[in-house]
N, C-alpha and C positions, 0 to 999 in steps of 0.2 A: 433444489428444493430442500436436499437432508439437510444443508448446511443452514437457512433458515430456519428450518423446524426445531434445530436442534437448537441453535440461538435465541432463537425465542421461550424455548422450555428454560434452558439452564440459566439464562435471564431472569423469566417471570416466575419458576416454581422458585427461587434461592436455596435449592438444593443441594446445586453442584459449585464446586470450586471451578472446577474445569472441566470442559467437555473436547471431544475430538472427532471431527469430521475427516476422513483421508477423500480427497478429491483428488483428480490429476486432470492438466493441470491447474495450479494454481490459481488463475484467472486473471492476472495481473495486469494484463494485457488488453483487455477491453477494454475501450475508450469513448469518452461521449462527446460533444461539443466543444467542452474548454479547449482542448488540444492544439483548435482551428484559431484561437483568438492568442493562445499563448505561445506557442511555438513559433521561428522563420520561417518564412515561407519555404526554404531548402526543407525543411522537416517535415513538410507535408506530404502527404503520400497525395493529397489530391482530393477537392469536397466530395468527388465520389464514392471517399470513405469512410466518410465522416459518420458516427457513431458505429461505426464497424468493427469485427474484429482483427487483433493484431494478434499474430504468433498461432498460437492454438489457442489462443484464449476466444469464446466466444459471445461467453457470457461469463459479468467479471459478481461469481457469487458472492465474494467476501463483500463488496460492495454494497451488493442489494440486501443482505443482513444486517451487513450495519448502519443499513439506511430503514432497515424494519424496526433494528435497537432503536434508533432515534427519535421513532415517531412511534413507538407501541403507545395506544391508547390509556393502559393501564399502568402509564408509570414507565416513562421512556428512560432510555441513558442520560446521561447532560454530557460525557465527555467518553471516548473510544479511539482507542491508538488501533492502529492496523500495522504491525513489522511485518516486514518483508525482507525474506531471502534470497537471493538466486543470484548467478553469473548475469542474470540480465535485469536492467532496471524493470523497477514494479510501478512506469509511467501511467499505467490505468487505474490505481489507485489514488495517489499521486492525484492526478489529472480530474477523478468522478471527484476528490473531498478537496479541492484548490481554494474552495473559496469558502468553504463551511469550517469555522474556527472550534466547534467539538469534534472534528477527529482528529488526532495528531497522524498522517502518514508517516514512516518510515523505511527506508530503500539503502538498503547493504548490498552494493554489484561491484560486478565489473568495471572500472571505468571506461571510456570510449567504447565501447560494447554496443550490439541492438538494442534497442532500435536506433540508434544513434548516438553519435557525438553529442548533439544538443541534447540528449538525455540525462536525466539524473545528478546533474549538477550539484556542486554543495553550495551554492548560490542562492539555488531555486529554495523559497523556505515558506512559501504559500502569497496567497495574495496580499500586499502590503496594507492595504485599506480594510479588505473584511477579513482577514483570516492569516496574519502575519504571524511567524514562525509556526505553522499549523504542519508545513514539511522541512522532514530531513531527509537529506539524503548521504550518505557513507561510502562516493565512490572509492573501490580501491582499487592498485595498481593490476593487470595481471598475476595471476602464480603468486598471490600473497602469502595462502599458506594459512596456518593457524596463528600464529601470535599475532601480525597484524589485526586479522579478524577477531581478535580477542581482543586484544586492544583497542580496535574502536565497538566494541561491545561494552565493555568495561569506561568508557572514558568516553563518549560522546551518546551511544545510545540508550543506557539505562540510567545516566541522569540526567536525558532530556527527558523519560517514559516518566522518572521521577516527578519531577519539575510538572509535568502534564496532570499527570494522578487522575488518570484513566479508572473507569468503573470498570469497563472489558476490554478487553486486547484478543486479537483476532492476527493469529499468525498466518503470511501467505510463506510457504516453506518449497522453492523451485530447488531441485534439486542438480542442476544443469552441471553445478561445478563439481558434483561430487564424484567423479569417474574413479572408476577403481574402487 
């Protein structure tokens, strides 16, 4: 709920440049229905998980915020990027905005990583019909390190965020890879 509350203040009062919610975790991972229509059937955990959660994730807040941004009565967003970080793909974001062409997802992981192989694809780029190039995704290799990661920061994900020209961006920030 602070992550809504606060989304909707520093939205509607235009006060803040930026506000900061620390949550853990990131919620990335919560998934709804799309999942069951998009993915192989190998990728299924099985319909009796369907809108369940994945990981730790139980309930996916970025999500339901920027689905508050969307629809506030008084003056909704028209367009909201959601970046995501982590070792592991941000398939529940991803997955809740597949088919809705104002938010742009974005997903910087691990490749071949949890929750799967068929995750996170740089293929995957939102629904071809309603919501085409709405996802990116930034697999990288293992043990990439900083310059890769900065490199597809610099060269694929901020001038895609460009290109998009987002009113708000909503960072999910896992920090799985950062040991040490």
């Amino acid at each position: 709920a602070a992550l809504i509350d606060v989304a909707k203040e520093a939205w509607s009062s235009r006060n803040y440049n930026c506000a900061f919610v620390l949550t853990k975790p990131p919620s990335h991972h919560a998934v709804g229905n799309t999942i069951f229509s998009r993915y192989p059937d190998e990728m299924r955990a099985g319909k009796e998980n369907e809108n369940s959660p994945l990981g730790f994730c139980h309930i996916n807040s970025i999500a339901t915020a920027v689905a508050h941004l969307l629809n506030m009565p008084e003056g909704p967003a028209n367009k909201v990027c959601v970046l995501d970080f982590d070792v592991h793909h941000g398939n529940g974001n991803e997955d809740t905005f597949w088919y809705d062409p104002r938010v742009l997802t974005i997903s910087l992981h691990q490749e071949d990583l949890w929750p799967g192989p068929e995750n996170g694809l740089a293929e995957y780029t939102g629904d071809e019909k309603c919501a085409p190039d709405s996802n990116l995704n930034a697999p990288l290799p293992p043990q990439s390190g900083d310059v890769p990661y900065a490199r597809a920061m610099d060269e694929i994900v901020f001038p895609r965020m460009k290109m998009f020209k987002p009113e708000a961006i909503f960072v999910a920030a896992g920090f799985d890879a950062m040991k040490g």
